[in-house]
VEXDREN-2710 file (C-alpha; in Angstrom, 1 decimal):
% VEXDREN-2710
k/r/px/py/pz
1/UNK/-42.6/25.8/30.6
2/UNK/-41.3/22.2/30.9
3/UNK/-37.8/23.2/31.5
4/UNK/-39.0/25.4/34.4
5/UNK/-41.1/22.5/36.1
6/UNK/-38.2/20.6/35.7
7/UNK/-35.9/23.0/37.0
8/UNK/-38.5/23.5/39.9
9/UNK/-39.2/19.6/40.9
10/UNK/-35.2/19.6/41.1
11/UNK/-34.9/22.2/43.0
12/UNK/-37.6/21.1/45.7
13/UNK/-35.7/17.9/45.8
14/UNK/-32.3/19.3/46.4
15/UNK/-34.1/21.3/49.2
16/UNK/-35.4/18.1/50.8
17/UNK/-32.6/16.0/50.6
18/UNK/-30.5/19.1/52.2
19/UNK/-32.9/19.6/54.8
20/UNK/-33.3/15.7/55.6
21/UNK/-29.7/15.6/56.2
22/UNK/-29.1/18.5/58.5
23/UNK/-32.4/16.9/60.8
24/UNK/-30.1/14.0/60.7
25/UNK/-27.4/16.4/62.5
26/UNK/-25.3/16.8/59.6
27/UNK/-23.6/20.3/59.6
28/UNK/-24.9/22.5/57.4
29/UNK/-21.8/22.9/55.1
30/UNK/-21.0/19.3/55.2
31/UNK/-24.7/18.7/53.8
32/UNK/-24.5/21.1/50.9
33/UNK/-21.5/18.9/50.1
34/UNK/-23.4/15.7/50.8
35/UNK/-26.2/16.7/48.9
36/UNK/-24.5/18.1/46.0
37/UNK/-22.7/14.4/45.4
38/UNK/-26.2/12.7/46.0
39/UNK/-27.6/15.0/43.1
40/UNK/-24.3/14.3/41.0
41/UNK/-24.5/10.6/41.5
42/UNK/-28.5/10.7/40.4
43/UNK/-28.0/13.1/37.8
44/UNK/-25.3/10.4/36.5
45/UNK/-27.9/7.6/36.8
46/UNK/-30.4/9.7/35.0
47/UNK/-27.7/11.2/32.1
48/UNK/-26.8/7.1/31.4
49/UNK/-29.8/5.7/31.4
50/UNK/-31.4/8.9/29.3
51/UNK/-28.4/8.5/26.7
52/UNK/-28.7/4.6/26.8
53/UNK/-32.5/5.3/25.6
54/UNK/-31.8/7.5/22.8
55/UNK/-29.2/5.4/21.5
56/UNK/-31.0/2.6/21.4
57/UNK/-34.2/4.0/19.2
58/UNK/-31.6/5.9/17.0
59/UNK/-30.3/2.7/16.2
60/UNK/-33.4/0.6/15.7
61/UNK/-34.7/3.5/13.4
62/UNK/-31.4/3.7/11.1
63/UNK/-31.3/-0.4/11.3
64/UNK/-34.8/-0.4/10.1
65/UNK/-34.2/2.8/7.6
66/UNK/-31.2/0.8/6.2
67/UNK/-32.9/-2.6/5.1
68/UNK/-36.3/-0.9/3.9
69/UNK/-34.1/1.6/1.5
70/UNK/-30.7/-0.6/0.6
71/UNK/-29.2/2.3/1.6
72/UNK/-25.1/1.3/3.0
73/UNK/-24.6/5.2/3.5
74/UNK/-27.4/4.1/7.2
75/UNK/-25.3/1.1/8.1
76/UNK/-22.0/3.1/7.8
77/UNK/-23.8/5.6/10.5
78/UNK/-23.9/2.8/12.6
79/UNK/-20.2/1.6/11.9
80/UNK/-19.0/5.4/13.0
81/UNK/-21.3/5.9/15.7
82/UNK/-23.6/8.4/14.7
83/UNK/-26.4/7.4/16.9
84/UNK/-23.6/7.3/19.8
85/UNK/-23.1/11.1/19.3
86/UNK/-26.5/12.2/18.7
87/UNK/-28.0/10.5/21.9
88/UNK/-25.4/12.8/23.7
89/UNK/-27.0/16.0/23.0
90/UNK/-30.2/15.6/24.7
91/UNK/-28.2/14.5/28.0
92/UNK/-26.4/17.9/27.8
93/UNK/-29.1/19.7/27.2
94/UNK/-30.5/18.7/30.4
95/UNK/-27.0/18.5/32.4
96/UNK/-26.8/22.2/31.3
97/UNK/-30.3/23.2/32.5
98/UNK/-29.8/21.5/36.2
99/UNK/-26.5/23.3/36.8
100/UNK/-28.1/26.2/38.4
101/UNK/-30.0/24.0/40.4
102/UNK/-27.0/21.8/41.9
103/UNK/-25.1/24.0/42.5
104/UNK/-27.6/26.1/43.7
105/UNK/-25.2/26.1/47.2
106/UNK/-21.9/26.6/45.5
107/UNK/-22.7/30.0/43.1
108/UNK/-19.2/30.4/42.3
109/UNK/-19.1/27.0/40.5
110/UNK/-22.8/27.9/37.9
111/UNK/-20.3/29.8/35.3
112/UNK/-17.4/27.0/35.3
113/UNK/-19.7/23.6/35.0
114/UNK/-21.5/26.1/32.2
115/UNK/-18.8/26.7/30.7
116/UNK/-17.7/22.9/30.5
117/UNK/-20.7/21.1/29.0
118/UNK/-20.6/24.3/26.1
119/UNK/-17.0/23.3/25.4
120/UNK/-18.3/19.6/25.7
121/UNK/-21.6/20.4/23.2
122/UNK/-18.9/21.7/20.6
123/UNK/-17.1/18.7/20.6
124/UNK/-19.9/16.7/20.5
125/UNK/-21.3/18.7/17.2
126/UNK/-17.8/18.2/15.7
127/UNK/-17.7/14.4/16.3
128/UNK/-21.6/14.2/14.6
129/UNK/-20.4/15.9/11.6
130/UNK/-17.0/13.4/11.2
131/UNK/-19.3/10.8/11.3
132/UNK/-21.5/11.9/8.9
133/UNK/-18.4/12.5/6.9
134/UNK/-16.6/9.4/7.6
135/UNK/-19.8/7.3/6.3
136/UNK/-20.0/9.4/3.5
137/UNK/-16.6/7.9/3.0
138/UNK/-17.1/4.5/3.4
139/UNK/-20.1/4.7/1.3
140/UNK/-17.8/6.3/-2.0
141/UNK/-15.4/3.7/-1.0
142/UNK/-17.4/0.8/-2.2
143/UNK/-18.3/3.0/-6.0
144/UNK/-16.2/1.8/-8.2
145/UNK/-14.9/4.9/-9.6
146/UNK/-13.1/6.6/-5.9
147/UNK/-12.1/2.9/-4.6
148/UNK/-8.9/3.8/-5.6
149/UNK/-8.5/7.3/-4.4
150/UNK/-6.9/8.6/-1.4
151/UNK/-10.5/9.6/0.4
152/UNK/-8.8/9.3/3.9
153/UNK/-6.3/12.3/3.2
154/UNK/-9.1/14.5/2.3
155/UNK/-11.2/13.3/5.9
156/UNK/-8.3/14.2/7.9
157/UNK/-8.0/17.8/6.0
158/UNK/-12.0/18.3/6.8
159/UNK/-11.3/17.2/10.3
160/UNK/-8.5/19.5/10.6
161/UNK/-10.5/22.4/9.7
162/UNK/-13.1/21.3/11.9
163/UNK/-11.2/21.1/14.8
164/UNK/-10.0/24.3/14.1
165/UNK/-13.4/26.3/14.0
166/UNK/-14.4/24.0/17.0
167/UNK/-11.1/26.2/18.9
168/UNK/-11.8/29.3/17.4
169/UNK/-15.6/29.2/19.3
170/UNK/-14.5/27.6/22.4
171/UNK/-12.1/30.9/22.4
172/UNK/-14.2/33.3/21.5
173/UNK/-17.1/31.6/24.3
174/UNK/-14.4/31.2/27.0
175/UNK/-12.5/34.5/26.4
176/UNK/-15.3/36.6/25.2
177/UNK/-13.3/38.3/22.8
178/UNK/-14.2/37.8/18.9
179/UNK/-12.7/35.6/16.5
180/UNK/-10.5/37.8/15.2
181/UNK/-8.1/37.9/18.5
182/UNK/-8.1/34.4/17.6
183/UNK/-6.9/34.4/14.7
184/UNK/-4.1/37.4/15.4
185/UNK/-2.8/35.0/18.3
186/UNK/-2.5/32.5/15.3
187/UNK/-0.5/34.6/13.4
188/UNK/1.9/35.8/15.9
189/UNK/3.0/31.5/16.3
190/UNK/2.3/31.2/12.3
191/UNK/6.2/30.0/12.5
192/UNK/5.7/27.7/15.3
193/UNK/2.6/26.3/13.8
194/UNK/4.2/25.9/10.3
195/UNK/6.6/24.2/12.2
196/UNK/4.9/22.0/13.7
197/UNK/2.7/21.0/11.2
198/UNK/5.3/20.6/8.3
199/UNK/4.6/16.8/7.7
200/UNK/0.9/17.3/7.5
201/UNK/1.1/20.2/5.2
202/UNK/3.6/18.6/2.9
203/UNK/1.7/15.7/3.2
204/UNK/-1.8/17.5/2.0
205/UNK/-0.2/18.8/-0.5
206/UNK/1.5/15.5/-1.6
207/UNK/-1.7/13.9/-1.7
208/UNK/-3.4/16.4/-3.9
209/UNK/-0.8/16.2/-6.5
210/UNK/-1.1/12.5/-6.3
211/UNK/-4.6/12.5/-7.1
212/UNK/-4.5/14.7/-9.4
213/UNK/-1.6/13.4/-11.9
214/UNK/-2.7/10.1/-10.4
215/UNK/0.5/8.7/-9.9
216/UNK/-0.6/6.4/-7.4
217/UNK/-3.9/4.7/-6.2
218/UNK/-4.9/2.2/-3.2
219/UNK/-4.4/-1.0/-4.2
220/UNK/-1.3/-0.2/-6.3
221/UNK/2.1/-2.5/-7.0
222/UNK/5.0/0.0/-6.0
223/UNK/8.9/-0.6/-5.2
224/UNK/10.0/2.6/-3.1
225/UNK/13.9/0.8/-2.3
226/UNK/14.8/3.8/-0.3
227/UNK/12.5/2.5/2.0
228/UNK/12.6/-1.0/1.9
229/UNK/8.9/-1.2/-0.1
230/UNK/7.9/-3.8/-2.0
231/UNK/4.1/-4.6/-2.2
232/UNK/0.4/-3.4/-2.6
233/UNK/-1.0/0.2/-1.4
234/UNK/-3.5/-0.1/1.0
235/UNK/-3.7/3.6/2.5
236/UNK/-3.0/7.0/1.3
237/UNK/-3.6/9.2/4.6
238/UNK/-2.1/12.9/4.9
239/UNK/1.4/12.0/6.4
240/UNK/2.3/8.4/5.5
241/UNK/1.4/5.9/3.0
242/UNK/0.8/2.1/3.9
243/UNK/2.2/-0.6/1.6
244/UNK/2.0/-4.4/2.2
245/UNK/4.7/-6.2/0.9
246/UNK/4.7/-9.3/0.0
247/UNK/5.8/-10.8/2.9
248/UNK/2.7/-9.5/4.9
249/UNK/4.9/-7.1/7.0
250/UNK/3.8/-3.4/6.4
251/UNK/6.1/-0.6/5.3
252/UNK/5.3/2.9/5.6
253/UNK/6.2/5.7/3.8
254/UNK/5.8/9.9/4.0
255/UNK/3.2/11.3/1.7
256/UNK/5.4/13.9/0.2
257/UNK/8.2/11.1/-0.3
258/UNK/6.0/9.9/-4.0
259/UNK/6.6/13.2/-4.8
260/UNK/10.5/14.1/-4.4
261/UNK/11.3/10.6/-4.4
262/UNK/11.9/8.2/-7.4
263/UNK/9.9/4.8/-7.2
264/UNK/8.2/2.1/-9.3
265/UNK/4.9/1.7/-10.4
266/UNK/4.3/-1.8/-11.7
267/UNK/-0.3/-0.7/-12.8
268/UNK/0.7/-0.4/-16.2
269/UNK/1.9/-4.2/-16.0
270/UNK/-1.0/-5.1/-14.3
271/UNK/-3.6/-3.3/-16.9
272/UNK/-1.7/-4.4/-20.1
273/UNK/-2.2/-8.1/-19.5
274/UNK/1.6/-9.3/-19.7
275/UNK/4.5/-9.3/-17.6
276/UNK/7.9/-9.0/-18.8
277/UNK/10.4/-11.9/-19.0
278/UNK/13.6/-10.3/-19.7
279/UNK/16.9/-13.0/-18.8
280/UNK/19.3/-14.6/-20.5
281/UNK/21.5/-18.2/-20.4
282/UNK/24.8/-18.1/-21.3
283/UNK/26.4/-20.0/-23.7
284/UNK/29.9/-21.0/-23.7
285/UNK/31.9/-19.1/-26.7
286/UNK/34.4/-21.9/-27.8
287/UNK/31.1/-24.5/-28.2
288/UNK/29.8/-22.1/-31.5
289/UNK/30.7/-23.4/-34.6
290/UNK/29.3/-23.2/-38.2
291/UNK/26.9/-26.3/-39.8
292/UNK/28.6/-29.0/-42.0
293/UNK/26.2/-29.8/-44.8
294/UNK/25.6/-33.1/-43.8
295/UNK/24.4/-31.3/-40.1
296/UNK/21.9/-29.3/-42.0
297/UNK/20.1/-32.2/-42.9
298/UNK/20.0/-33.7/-39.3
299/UNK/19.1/-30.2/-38.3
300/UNK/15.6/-30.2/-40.7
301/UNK/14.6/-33.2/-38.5
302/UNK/13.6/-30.5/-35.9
303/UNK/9.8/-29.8/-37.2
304/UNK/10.0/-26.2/-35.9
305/UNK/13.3/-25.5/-37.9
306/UNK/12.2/-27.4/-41.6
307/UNK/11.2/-24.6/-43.2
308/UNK/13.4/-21.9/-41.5
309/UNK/16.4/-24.2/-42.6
310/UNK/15.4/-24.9/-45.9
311/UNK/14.6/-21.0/-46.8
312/UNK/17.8/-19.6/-45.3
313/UNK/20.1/-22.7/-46.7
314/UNK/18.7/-21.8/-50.3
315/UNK/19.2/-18.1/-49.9
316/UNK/23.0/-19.2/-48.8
317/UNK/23.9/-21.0/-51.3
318/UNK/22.7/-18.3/-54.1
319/UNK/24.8/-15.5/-52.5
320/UNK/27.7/-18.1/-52.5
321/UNK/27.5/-19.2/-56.0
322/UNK/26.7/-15.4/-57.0
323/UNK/30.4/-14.3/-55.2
324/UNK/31.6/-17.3/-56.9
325/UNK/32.4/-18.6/-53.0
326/UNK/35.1/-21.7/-52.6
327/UNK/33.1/-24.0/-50.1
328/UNK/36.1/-26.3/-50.2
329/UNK/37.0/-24.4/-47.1
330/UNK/33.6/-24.0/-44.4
331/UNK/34.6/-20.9/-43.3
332/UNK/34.5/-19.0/-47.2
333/UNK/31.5/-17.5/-47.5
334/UNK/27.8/-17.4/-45.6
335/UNK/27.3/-20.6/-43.1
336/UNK/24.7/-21.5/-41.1
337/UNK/25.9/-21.5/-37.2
338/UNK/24.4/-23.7/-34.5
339/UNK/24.3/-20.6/-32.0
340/UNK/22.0/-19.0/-34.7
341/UNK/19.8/-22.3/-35.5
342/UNK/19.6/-22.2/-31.7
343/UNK/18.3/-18.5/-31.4
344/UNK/15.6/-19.3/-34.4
345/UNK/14.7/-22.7/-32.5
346/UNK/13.8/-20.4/-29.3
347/UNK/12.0/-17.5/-30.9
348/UNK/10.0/-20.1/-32.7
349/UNK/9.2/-21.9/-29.4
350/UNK/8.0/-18.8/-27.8
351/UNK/5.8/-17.8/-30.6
352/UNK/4.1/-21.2/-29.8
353/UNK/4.2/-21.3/-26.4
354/UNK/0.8/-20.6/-24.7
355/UNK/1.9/-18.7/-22.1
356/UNK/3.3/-15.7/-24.4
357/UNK/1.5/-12.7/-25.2
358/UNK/1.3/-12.6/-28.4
359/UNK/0.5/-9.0/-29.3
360/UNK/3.7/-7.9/-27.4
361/UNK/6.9/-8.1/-28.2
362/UNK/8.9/-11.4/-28.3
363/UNK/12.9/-11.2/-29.0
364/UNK/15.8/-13.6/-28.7
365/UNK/18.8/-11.4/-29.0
366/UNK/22.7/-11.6/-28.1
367/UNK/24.0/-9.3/-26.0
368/UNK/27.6/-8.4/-25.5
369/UNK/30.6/-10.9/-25.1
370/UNK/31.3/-11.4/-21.2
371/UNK/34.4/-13.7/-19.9
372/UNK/31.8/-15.7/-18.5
373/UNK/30.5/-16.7/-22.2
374/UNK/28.1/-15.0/-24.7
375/UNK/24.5/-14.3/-23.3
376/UNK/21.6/-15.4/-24.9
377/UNK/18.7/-13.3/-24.0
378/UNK/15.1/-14.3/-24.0
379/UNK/12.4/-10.8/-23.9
380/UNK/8.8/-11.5/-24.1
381/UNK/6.0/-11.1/-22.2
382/UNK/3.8/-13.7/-20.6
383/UNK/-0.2/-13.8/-21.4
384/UNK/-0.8/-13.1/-17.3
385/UNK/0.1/-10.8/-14.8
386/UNK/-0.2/-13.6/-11.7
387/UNK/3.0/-13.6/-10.1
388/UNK/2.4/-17.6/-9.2
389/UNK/1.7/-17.9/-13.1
390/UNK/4.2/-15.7/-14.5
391/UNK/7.2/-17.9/-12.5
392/UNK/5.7/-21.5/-14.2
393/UNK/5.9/-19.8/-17.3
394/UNK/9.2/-18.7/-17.3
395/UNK/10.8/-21.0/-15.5
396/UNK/8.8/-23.8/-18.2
397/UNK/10.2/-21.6/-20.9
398/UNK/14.1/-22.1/-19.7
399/UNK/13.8/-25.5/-18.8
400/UNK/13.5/-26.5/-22.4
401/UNK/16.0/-23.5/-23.4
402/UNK/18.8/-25.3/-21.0
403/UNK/17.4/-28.7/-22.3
404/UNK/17.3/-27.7/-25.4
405/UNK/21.0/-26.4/-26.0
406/UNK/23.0/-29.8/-25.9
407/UNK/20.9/-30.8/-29.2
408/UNK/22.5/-27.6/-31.0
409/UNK/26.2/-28.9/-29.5
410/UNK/26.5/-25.8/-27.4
411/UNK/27.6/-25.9/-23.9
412/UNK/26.0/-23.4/-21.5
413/UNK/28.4/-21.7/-19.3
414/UNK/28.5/-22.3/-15.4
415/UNK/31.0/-22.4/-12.4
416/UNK/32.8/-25.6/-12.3
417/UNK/31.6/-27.5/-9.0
418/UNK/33.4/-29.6/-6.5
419/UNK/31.8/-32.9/-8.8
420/UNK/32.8/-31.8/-12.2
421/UNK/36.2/-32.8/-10.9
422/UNK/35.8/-36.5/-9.9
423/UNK/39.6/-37.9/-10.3
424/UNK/42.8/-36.5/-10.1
425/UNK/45.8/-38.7/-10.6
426/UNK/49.7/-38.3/-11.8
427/UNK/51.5/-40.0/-14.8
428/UNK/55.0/-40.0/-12.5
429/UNK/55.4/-40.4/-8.7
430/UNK/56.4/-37.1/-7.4
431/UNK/59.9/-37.4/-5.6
432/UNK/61.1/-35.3/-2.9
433/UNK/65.1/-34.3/-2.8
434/UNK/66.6/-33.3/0.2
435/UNK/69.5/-31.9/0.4
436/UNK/72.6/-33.9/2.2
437/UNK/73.9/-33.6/5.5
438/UNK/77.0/-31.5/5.8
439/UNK/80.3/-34.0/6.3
440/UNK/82.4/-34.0/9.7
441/UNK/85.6/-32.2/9.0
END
């Protein structure tokens, strides 16, 4: 009844405003054309100002639902524009039950402008139920338990399929066939589509095997070298992934790549609580020699070493005396070295150092003979993950190591610089012969 006094009060105004202009000596089709843009214009008016209404209450009402509950699911309406949408519909309700009456002059145009705002309402019901899906995201976002998981792959899958039933009706509505000739037009493109959409379906996919062997999560440390990657996860969508390095610069990689492609994970670092120090110095070969046994008892001056020395020296000198061992030469028999003293004094040092994890493993080791000298190689882990942290410690650590190694008479190997050479002279004048000039016959 309200729609038809409406409809009616509309009508009587397009009538006078027609019939005021053709007293003004307007021709009649040029004021049907006039008056159908002075309708348009004040439907326009009315449409904003209607919509600019709605809006408004339907924001003060989730503002005020949102602080009387504690609700965040109500402010994230707001953030996606929920209200936005909502205040739309009442607008196109009204647009679509004036269209008769503007074009009252113009019959041919009814079905089209119909035809529009029904497309229009579908699109305006799909965009209501993302943002009722996107807040529903932001709101899981900020639990604990899916912070981590790749919520924006599955928002663009649900958008997907709404878009897709939003085609299938605006097909059926404009075509007036059923769904079904829909979906038989679909299959006779399948290859096209499949085509066309390979990233995203590779990509879905990608993202569903992710979460479920959770091989990656937002927030994540990964190295992906094929693609220059080097930093934190910060999205997981359906066709790329987003990765800050370190640098701040952003690098992004395909979904499907963390599933064909190799690349490092550093969360297990991060959740054990220690970060590996694996390096080594090395030490020059001809600078090892074994301990004289009046060096042994310099070397028990080194508080870390006392007992170590004293232990090992007796445990010597019993396999000597058992194998009946002629010390008149140092190399016969076991001897203390002051490579090894050197290796104990360093494991001892890191077993002490504050900075080590101590429930992890801690190793001083050589490694193989190189022509550049005999590496020394220090594996432990620190007792923080903090990359700021884990260099002090580590760098700390080899200070001493380097500082360390001249007290053990061992030289650690390096490049010979333009200063290690200060002077260069010659015991005898170099002379120059040359030979004599050919006589005149």
């Amino acid at each position: 009844m309200r729609e038809f006094k409406l409809t009616h009060t509309v009508n009587t105004s397009s009538r006078w405003t027609y019939n005021l202009l053709v007293k003004w000596g307007v021709p009649e089709d040029m004021a049907a054309f006039v008056n159908l843009f002075l309708l348009l214009f004040a439907l326009i008016i009315i449409v904003y100002a209607f919509h600019h209404v709605v809006r408004r209450i339907l924001r003060i009402v989730l503002i005020r639902f949102s602080k009387r509950s504690k609700i965040k699911f109500f402010h994230h309406l707001l953030n996606n524009r929920f209200p936005h949408f909502l205040a739309q519909c009442a607008p196109l309700v009204l647009v679509n039950a004036l269209i008769p009456v503007l074009f009252l002059d113009f019959p041919d145009m009814i079905k089209p402008m119909n035809a529009i705002t029904d497309v229009y309402m579908v699109f305006i019901v799909i965009w209501m139920i993302m943002a009722l899906i996107k807040a529903g995201g932001d709101d899981l976002r900020t639990k604990s338990t899916f912070r981590e998981k790749p919520i924006d792959s599955y928002i663009q899958v649900v958008r997907m399929i709404l878009y897709l039933i939003g085609a299938v009706v605006i097909f059926s509505h404009l075509t007036g066939q059923s769904p079904i000739a829909f979906f038989t037009a679909m299959g006779a493109i399948s290859a096209v589509l499949l085509l066309m959409f390979k990233d995203t379906i590779m990509g879905f996919v990608a993202s569903i095997q992710v979460t479920a062997n959770d091989t990656v999560r937002i927030g994540d440390w990964i190295t992906m070298t094929k693609y220059g990657a080097d930093g934190d996860v910060v999205a997981i969508n359906l066709t790329t992934v987003k990765v800050q390095n370190f640098d701040k610069t952003i690098t992004t990689i395909p979904t499907y790549s963390l599933i064909s492609d190799s690349f490092q994970n550093w969360r297990g670092m991060s959740e054990s609580g220690g970060r590996r120090i694996k390096r080594a110095i090395l030490i020059k070969q001809a600078t090892i020699r074994f301990i004289t046994p009046a060096e042994v008892e310099e070397y028990k001056k080194i508080q870390s070493l006392t007992s170590y020395i004293e232990h090992r020296q007796k445990d010597i000198d019993k396999s000597n005396e058992r194998l009946g061992i002629d010390k008149s030469l140092l190399l016969n028999g076991r001897n203390l070295t002051n490579a090894g003293l050197y290796r104990k004094y360093i494991d001892n040092y890191l077993n002490n150092h504050s900075g080590t994890h101590k429930k992890m493993t801690i190793m001083v080791r050589h490694l193989a003979p190189t022509p550049n000298g005999l590496p020394i190689e220090l594996y432990a882990f620190t007792s923080t993950t903090k990359w700021a942290d884990y260099e002090y410690i580590m760098a700390d650590i080899f200070d001493h190591m380097i500082a360390a190694a001249r007290y053990f008479d061992l030289q650690i190997y390096e490049t010979e610089a333009s200063g290690d050479t200060t002077t260069i002279s010659f015991n005898d004048p170099l002379t120059i012969s040359r030979p004599a000039a050919p006589k005149a016959d």
